[in-house]
N, C-alpha and C positions, 0 to 999 in steps of 0.2 A: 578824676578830681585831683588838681594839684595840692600838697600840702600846703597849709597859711604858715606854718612855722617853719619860717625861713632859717638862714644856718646862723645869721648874726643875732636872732631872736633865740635862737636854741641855744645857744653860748652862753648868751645874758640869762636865762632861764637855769642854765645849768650852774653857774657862776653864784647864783642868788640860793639854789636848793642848794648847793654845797656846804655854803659860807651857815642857812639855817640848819643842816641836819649836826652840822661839827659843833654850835652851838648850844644846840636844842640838849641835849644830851651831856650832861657831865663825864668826863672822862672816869672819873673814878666807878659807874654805874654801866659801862659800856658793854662788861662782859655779863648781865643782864638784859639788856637793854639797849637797842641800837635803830637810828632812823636810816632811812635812805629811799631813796628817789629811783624812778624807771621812765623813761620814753617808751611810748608807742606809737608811731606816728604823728598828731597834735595834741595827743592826752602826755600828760604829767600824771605820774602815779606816787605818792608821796604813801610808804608803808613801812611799820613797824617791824623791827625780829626781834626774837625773847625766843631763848633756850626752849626746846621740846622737851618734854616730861619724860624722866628717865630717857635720855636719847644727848648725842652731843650734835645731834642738829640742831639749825635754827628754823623757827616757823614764821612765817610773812603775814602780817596783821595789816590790811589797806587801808590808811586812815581816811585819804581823799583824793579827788580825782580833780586835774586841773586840764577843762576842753578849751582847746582855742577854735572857738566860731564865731566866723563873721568878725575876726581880729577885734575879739573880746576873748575874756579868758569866764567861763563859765565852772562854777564851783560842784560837783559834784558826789553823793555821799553812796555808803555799800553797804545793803540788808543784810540780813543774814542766810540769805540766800544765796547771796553772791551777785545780786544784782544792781548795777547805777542808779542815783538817782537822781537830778538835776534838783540843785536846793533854789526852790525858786523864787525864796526872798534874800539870797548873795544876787543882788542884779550885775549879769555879765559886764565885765570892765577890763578895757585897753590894760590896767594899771597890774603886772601881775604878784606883785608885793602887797598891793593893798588886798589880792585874794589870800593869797599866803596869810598875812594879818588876821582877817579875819578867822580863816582854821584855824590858826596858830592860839586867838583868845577864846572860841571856841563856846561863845556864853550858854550853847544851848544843849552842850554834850551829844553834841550828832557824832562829832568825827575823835575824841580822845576819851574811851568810855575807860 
């Protein structure tokens, strides 16, 4: 199966999760608190780090998952089991800021607890 996320759609994707994670996050609260983004294939992995307890590691908190299928971008949320879940009233959309958007305002506390 060929990837759908091509390399100029990946650009723009990485371009846009960039510009939100340096925003999202006030500088001054960084060294608490820091976003950032992963590819894997046609998933967008958008997750948290925050300092480990007594440790100067940092720990990865996934807030949401962004699948491109069927060149829609499908919104996706993570149990606490570590398992996906396709949120199935975000209807998958070409538009992938208007998904961003929506995590991003979050009305229902799926994806920023």
């Amino acid at each position: 199966m060929t990837p759908l996320l091509d390399p100029f759609t990946k650009k723009r994707v990485e371009k846009i999760m960039s510009e939100y994670v340096e925003q999202k996050v006030p500088k001054q609260v960084r060294d608490q608190v820091k976003l950032n983004y992963k590819f894997r294939g046609d998933h967008v992995t958008l997750f948290q780090e925050r300092p480990a307890f007594k440790s100067d590691q940092w720990v990865q908190l996934e807030v949401a998952q962004f699948r491109m299928e069927q060149n829609r971008w499908s919104v996706h949320w993570k149990d606490s089991k570590g398992k996906w879940h396709f949120v199935e009233d975000i209807v998958p959309d070409e538009n992938f800021e208007k998904q961003l958007k929506i995590v991003d305002e979050d009305q229902r506390g799926l994806f920023w607890s």
